[in-house]
N, C-alpha and C positions, 0 to 999 in steps of 0.2 A: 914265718911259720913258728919260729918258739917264739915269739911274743905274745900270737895265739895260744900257745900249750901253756904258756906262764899265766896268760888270764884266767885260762879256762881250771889251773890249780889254785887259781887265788879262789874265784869263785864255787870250788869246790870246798877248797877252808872255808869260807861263808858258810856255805849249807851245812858241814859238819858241825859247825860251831851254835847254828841255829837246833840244828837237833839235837845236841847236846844239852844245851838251855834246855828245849822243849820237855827234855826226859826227865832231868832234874827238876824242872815245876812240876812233873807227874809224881817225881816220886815224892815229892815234899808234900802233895796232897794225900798219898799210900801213909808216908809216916805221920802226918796230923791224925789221920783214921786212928795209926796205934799209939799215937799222944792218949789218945782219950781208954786206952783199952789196956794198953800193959805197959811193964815197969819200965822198959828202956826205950820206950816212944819218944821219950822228952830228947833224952843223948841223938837217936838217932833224925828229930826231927832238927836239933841244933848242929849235929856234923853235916848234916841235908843243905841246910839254909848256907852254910859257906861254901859250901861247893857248888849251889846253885848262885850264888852271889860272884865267886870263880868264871861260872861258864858266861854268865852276863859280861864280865871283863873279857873275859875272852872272843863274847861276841864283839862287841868295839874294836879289837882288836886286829878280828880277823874283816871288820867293816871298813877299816883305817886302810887295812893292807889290802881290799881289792879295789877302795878309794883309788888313792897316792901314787901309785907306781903308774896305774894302767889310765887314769882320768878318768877313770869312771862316774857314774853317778854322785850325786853327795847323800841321798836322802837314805840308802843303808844303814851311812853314819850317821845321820841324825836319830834314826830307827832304834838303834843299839844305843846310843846314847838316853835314848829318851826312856830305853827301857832299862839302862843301869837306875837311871832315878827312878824309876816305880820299884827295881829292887830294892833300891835304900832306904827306899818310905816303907816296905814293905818289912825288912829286916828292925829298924825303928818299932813299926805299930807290933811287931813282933817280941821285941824285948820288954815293950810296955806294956804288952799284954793286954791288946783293945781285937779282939776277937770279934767285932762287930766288925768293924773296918778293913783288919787283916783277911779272914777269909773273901771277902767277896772282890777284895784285890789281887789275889792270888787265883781266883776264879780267873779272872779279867787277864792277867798276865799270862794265864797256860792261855788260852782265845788267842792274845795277842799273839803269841810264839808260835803257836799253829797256824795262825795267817801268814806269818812272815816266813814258816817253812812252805808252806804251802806257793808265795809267792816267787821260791827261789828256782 
């Protein structure tokens, strides 16, 4: 019976850790909006991006830990993994400033995250 209750909180860090993500790609998309409109868009689009780069580690994190303990599936973990890399392409095409690229992967990446809550 608590091995149950301990899955069913791993899993619960999972989902929270997936809506976490999901809200910070939202909100990264809100402050690109005021990138382009007012003065402190730039500050709060670059404090946005590491703490949406935060919650992608943290989804790993909390993908590892309903992984490892309980044997669960692997492909969470690969999930989270495969989206810290589109983070980090993502933060890149972002300091280098290819606005061609960068939005429509940041498009791509809220989709993603929304699937993956959606699947939890």
């Amino acid at each position: 019976m608590a091995t149950q209750a301990t899955a069913q909180h791993r899993l619960s860090f999972l989902r929270i850790a997936i809506a976490l993500q999901t809200l910070t790609i939202f909100l990264q998309a809100v402050s690109a909006g005021l990138l382009l409109t007012a003065s402190y868009g730039e500050t709060l689009h670059s404090v946005g991006a590491r703490v949406m780069y935060g919650a992608s580690m943290l989804y790993v994190l909390a993908a590892v830990l309903a992984w490892k303990p309980g044997g669960g599936p692997l492909r969470p973990v690969r999930h989270a993994c495969g989206f810290l890399v589109l983070a980090s392409v993502q933060v890149v095409l972002g300091i280098a400033h290819v606005p061609s690229v960068h939005l429509p992967l940041g498009v791509l990446m809220f989709g993603l995250s929304v699937l993956a809550l959606a699947r939890r």
